[in-house]
C-alpha positions in Angstrom: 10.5 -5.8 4.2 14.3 -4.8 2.8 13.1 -4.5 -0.7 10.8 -5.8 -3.4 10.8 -7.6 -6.4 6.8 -8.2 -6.9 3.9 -6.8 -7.6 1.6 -5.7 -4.9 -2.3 -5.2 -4.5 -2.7 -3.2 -1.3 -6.6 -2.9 0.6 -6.0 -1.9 3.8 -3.3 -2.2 6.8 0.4 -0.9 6.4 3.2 -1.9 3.9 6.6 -0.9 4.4 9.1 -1.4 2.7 13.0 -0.4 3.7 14.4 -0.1 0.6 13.7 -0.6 -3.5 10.6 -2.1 -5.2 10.3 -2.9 -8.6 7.2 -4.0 -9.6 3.6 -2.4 -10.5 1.8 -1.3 -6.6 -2.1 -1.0 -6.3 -3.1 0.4 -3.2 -6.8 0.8 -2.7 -6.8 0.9 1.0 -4.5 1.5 4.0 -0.5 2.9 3.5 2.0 2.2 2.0 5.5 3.3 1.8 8.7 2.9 0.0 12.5 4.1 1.3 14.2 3.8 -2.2 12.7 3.9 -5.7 9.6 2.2 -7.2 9.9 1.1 -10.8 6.7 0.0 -11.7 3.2 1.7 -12.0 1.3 2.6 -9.0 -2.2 3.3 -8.6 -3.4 5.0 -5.8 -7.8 5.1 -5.0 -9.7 5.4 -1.7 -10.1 7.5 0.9 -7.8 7.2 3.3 -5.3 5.6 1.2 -1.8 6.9 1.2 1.6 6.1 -0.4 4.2 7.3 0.1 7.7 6.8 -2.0 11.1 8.6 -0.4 12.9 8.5 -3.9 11.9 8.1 -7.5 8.5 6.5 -9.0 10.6 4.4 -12.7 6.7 4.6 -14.4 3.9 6.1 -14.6 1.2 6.9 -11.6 -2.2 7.9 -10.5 -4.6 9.2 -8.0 -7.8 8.7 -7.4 -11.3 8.5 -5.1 -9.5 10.4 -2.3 -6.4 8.9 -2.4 -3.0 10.6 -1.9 1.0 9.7 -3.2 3.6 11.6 -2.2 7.2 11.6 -3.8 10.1 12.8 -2.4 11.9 12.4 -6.2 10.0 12.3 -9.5 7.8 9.9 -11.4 9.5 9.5 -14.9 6.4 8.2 -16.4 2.6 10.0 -17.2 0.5 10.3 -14.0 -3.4 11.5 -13.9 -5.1 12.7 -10.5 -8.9 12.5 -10.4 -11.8 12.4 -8.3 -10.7 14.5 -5.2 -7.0 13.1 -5.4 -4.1 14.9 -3.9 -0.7 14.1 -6.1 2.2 15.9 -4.3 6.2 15.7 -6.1 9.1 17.3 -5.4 11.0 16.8 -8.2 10.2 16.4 -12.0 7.1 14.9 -13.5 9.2 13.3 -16.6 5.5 12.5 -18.9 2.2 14.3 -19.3 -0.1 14.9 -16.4 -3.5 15.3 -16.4 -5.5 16.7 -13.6 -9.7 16.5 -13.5 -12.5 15.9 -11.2 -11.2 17.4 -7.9 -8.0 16.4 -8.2 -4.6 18.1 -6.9 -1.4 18.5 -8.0 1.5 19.8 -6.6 4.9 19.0 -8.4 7.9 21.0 -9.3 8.0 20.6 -13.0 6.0 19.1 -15.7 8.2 18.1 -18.7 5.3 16.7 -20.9 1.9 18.1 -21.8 -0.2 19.4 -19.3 -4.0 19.6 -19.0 -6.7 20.8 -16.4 -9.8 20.0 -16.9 -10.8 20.3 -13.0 -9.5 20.5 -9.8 -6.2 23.0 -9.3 -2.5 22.2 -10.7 0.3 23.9 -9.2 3.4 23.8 -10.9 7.3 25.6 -11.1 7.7 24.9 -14.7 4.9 23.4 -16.9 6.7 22.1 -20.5 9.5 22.4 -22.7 9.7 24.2 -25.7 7.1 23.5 -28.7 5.0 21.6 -26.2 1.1 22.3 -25.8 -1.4 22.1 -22.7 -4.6 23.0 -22.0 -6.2 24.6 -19.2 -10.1 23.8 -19.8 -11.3 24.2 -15.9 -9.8 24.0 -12.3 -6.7 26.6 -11.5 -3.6 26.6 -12.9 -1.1 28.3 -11.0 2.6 27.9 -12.6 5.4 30.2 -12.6 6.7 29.3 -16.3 4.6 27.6 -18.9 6.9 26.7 -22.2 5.0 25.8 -25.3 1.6 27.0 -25.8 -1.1 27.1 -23.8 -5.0 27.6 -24.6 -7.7 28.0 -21.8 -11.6 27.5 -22.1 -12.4 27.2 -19.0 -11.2 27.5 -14.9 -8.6 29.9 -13.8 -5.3 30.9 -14.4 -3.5 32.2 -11.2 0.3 33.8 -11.4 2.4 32.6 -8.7 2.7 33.9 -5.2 0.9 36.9 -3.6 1.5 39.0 -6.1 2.6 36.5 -9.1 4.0 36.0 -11.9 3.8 33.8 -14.7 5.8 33.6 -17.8 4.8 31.8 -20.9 6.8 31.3 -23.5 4.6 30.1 -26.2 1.2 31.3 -28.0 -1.5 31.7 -25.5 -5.5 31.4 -26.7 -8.0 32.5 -24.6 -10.9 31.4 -25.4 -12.8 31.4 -21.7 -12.1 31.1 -18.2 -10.8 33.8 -16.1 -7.1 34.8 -15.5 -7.1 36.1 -11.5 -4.7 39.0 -10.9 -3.8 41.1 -8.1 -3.3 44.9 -8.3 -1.2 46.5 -5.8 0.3 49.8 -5.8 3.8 50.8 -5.0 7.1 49.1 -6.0 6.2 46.2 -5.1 7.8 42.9 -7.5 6.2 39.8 -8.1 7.9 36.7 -6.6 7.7 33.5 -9.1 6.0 30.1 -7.5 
């Protein structure tokens, strides 16, 4: 298909389409892929469910049961990963994210409000300035974090082998654990 102009509901085979969509995508089975942007919403749930979208998502997006999107671009709108769902974006996560329930999420920048309540998050830049998230289980492992952030529960892990992570903002600990590594030497901490 060229491009799009509908809405699609998605259980199994292969959907490809050459160029834009616009229109809300629900794929519960099978993959599906789009070569321009999406604008609509797109739900992704089942295992062995895969989208795929080489450009930007124009909404907002999740993940879920197993299921996996990938974005070349960003997704402009909010987008929630659950239930053992792998989100992966290379560019900028424009709304909030949440991540829970086995859920993963690899993007390059969160510009909402972020919170992990399971499952791992890892993020360049988490926020802008005056924003809050919350860290109540799973990892977090960002490089920057702007606005506050308060953890009762999971993990907090700096960057790369050895880390670092900047916050700019008020931090409240209240539980979890915060996972460093020592070394000695001159070594520097890489950001990421």
């Amino acid at each position: 298909v060229d491009s799009m102009t509908s809405n699609l509901t998605q259980s199994g085979g292969q959907v490809g389409i050459d160029g834009a969509m616009t229109g809300n995508a629900g794929i519960t089975g099978g993959i599906f892929s789009v070569n321009g942007n999406l604008t609509g919403n797109v739900s992704v749930a089942g295992a062995s469910t895969t989208a795929g979208v080489a450009g930007n998502i124009v909404g907002r997006a999740s993940v879920s049961s197993g299921g996996t999107l990938n974005v070349t671009g960003g997704v402009t709108g909010n987008l929630t990963v659950a239930t053992n769902g792998p989100a992966n974006i290379a560019g900028t996560l424009g709304g909030n994210a949440s991540v829970n329930s086995g859920g993963s999420l690899n993007v390059n920048s969160v510009t909402g409000h972020l919170s992990v309540s399971g499952g791992s998050a890892v993020v360049n830049t988490v926020g802008s300035a005056g924003g809050s998230h919350i860290l109540s289980g799973g990892t977090l492992n960002a490089s920057t974090v702007n606005g506050d952030l308060a953890q009762s529960g999971g993990t907090i892990s700096p960057g790369n082998s050895p880390g670092i992570t900047s916050i700019a903002g008020n931090v409240t600990l209240s539980g979890g654990a915060l996972d460093l590594e020592l070394r000695s030497g001159p070594h520097v901490g890489t950001a990421g």
